[in-house]
N, C-alpha and C positions, 0 to 999 in steps of 0.2 A: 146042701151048701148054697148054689143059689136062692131058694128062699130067704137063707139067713141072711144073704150079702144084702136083700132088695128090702128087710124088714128096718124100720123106722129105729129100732131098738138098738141095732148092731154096732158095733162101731165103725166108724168109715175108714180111719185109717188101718187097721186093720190090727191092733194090739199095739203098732208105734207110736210112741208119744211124740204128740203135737207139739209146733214151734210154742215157743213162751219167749216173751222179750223178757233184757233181764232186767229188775227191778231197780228206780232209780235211788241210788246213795247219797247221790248228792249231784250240784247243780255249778259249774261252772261259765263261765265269762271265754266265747270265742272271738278273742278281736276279729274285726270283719278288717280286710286287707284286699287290697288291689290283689288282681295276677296272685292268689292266696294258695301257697300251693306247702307241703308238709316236707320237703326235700324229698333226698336220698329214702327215706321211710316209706313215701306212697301219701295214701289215704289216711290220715290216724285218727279220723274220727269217728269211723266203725268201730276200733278197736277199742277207745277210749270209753264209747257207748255200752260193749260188752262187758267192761267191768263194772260197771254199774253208773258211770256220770254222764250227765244230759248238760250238751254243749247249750250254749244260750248266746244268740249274736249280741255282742256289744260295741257299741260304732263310739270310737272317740272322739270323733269328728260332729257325733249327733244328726247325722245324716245316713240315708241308706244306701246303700252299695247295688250298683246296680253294674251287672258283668252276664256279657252272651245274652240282651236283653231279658236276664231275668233279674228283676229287683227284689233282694233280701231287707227287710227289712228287725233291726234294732231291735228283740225283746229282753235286752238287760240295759244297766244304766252303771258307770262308773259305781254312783252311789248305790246301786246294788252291792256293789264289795265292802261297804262301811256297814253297812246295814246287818250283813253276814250273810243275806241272801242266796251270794255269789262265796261257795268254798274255794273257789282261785282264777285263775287267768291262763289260757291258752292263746301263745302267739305265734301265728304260722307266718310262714317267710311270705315277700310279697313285693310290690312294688317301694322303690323307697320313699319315703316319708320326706315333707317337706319339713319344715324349722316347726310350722304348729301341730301338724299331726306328732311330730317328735317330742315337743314338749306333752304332749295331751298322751303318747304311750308312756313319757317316764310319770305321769301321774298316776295313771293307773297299775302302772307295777308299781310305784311308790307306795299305792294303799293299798293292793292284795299284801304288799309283803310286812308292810306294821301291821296290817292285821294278823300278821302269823300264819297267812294261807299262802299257798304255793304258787307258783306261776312255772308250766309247763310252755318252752320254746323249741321251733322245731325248722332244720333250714336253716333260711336267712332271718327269719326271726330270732336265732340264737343271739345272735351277736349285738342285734337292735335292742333286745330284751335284758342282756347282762349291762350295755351300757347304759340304757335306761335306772337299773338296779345300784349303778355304781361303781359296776365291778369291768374289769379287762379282760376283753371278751377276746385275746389273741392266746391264753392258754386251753381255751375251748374253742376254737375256729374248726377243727379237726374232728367233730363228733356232731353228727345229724342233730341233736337232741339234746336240752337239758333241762333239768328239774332245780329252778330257784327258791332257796329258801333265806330266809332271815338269819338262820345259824348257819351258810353256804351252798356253793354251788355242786350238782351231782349230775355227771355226765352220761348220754343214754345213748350206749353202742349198737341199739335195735331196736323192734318191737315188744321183744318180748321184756327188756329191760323197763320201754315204755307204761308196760301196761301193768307189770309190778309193781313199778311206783304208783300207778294210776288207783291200783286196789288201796290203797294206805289214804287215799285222799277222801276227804268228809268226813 
C-alpha cells in the first residue's frame, strides 16, 4: 500500500473526485455599489456563480469603485447589455444614489429589460431597481429579493428560490 500511495501513477485523492467549477452559462452585469451588500440573503454571489453565471462588474458611473482600499475595477459596459453580451443585471443594495447615478441605473434596467433579459435585485437594491423599472416598489418592500422581468415582477423568499430562478437565466 505505501508503495502505491508514493507511485506517480496513483491517484492522489484517493478515488474522490476533484473540485470542478461549474461551467459558465452565461455572463451577467454586477452593478458595482457603494457599501454593496445582498441584504437579509448573505453573499449571493457564490450562489449565483454555482448555477452556472459569471457576475461581470458594471460601473454606471464609468468609474471604479474603490472600498477597504481595494479598487474593483469595470469589466462590462452598459452597452454590454444592448450588445447581448451581458444576459441581465444584478443589483445589490448599497449606498444611495445621487440624482445621476439614479438616472444612469434606470438606464441600464431600462435596457436589460427591452432586451427581454432579466435584472436580478437584492436588499436595498429591490426597491432602487423596481423604481428604476417603473414599477411600485412598496408591494415588494417585504421580500429580500426579486427577479424583474419585462412581462413582471417575481418575488424571491431565499436562496434557494434565488438560485432557481438563476438556473432558467442564459
Amino acid at each position: 500500500m505505501y508503495a502505491q500511495r508514493k507511485s506517480a501513477s496513483s491517484p492522489r485523492n484517493h478515488g474522490r473526485p476533484g473540485f470542478q467549477r461549474t461551467p459558465i452559462r452565461a455572463r451577467m452585469g454586477l452593478l458595482m455599489r457603494r457599501s454593496q451588500d445582498f441584504g437579509p440573503l448573505g453573499d449571493a454571489e457564490p450562489a449565483l456563480r454555482n448555477t452556472g453565471l459569471s457576475l461581470a462588474p458594471i460601473s454606471i458611473d464609468d468609474a471604479a469603485l474603490s472600498a477597504g482600499g481595494v479598487t474593483i475595477l469595470p469589466t462590462a459596459r452598459t452597452e454590454d447589455i444592448d450588445s447581448g453580451a451581458l444576459k441581465g443585471l444584478v443589483v445589490p443594495g448599497g449606498s444611495a444614489e445621487p440624482d445621476a447615478t439614479g438616472e444612469a441605473l434606470k438606464d441600464a434596467v431600462t435596457r436589460t429589460l427591452a432586451k427581454g433579459a432579466p435584472v436580478l435585485a437584492f436588499g436595498e437594491g429591490v426597491s432602487s431597481a423596481l423604481r428604476a423599472a417603473g414599477r411600485d416598489p412598496a408591494e415588494f418592500a417585504d421580500y429580500p429579493a426579486v427577479l424583474i422581468q419585462s412581462d413582471g415582477v417575481r418575488p424571491l423568499v431565499d436562496m434557494n428560490a434565488v438560485t432557481e430562478e438563476a438556473k432558467g437565466i442564459g
